[in-house]
GUVEX-31000 format. One record per residue (C-alpha): residue in one letter; x, y, z; residue number from 1. Coordinates in steps of 0.1 Angstrom, whole numbers, padded with zeros to 4 digits. Example, Ala and Ser with C-alpha at 12.3 -4.5 7.8 and 13.67 -1.06 7.14 Angstrom:
BEGIN
+-----+-------+-------+-------+-----+
: res :    px :    py :    pz :   n :
+-----+-------+-------+-------+-----+
:   A :  0123 : -0045 :  0078 :   1 :
:   S :  0137 : -0011 :  0071 :   2 :
+-----+-------+-------+-------+-----+
//
This chain:
BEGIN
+-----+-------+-------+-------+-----+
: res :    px :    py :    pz :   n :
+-----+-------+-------+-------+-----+
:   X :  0000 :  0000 :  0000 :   1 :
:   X :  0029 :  0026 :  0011 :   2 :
:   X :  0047 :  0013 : -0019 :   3 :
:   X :  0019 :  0021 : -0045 :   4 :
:   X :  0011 :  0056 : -0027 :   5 :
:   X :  0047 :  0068 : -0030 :   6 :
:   X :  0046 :  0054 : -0068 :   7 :
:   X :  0015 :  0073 : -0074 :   8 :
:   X :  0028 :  0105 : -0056 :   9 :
:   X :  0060 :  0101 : -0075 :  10 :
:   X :  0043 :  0103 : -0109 :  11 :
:   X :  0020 :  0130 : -0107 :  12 :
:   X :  0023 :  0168 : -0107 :  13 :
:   X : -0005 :  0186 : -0081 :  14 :
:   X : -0034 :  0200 : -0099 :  15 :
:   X : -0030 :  0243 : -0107 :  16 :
:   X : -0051 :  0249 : -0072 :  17 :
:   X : -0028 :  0228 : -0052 :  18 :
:   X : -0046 :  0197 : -0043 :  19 :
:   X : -0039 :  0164 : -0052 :  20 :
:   X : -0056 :  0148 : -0081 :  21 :
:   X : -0051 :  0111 : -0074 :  22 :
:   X : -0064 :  0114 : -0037 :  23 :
:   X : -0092 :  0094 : -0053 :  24 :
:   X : -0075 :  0069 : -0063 :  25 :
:   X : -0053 :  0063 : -0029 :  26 :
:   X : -0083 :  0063 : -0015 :  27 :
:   X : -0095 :  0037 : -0035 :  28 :
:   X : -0066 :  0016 : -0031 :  29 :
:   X : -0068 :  0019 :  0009 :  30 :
:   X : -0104 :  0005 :  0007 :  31 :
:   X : -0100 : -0022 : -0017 :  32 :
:   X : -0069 : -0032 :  0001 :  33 :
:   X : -0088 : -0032 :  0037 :  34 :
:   X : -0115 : -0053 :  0018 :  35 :
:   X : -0087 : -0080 :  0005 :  36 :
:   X : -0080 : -0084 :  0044 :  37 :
:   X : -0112 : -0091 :  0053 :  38 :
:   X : -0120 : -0115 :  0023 :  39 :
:   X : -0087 : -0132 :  0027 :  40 :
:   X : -0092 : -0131 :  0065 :  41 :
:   X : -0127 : -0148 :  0061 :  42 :
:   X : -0116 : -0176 :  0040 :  43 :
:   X : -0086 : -0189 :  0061 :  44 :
:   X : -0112 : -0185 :  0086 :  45 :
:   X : -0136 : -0211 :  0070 :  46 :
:   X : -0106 : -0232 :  0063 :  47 :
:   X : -0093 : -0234 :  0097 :  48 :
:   X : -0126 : -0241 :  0109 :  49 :
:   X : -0133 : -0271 :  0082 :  50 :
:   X : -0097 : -0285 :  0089 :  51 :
:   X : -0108 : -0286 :  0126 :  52 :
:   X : -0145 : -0301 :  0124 :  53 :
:   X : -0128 : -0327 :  0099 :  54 :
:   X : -0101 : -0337 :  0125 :  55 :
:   X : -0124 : -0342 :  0153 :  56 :
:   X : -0146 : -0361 :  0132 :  57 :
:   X : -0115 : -0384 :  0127 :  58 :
:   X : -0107 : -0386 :  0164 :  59 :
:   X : -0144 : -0394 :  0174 :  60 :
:   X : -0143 : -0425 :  0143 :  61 :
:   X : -0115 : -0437 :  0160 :  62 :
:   X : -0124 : -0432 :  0196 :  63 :
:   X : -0154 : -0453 :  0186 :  64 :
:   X : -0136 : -0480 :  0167 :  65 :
:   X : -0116 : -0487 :  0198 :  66 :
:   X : -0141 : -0486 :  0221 :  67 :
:   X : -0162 : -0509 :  0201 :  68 :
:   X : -0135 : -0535 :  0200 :  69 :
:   X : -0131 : -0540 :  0239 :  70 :
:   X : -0103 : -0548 :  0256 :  71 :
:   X : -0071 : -0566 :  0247 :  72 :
+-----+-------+-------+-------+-----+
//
């Protein structure tokens, strides 16, 4: 994000009343970049939380497999 800012502050001149004509467009980039996060965020979430469920299925199978064949 700070790398893209400074590139687009490198390559353009201010506008004749002194603001900055790509504020927009930072502004843009700060949003869809807080929005990536989030997405990215949500889907390791999901996966993490698959991964888990599946793994305590597996441990509860094989808790009952060895509980259903008895002792020694």
């Amino acid at each position: 994000m700070v790398i893209a800012t400074g590139y687009i502050e490198a390559r353009s001149e201010p506008a004749a009343d002194g603001t900055w004509a790509e504020a927009d467009t930072v502004a843009w980039l700060s949003v869809l970049t807080i929005v990536a996060f989030v997405v990215i965020g949500a889907l390791h979430g999901l996966v993490q939380h698959r991964r888990r469920a599946r793994e305590q299925r597996r441990v509860r199978h094989a808790d009952q497999q060895y509980l259903s064949t008895g002792p020694g």
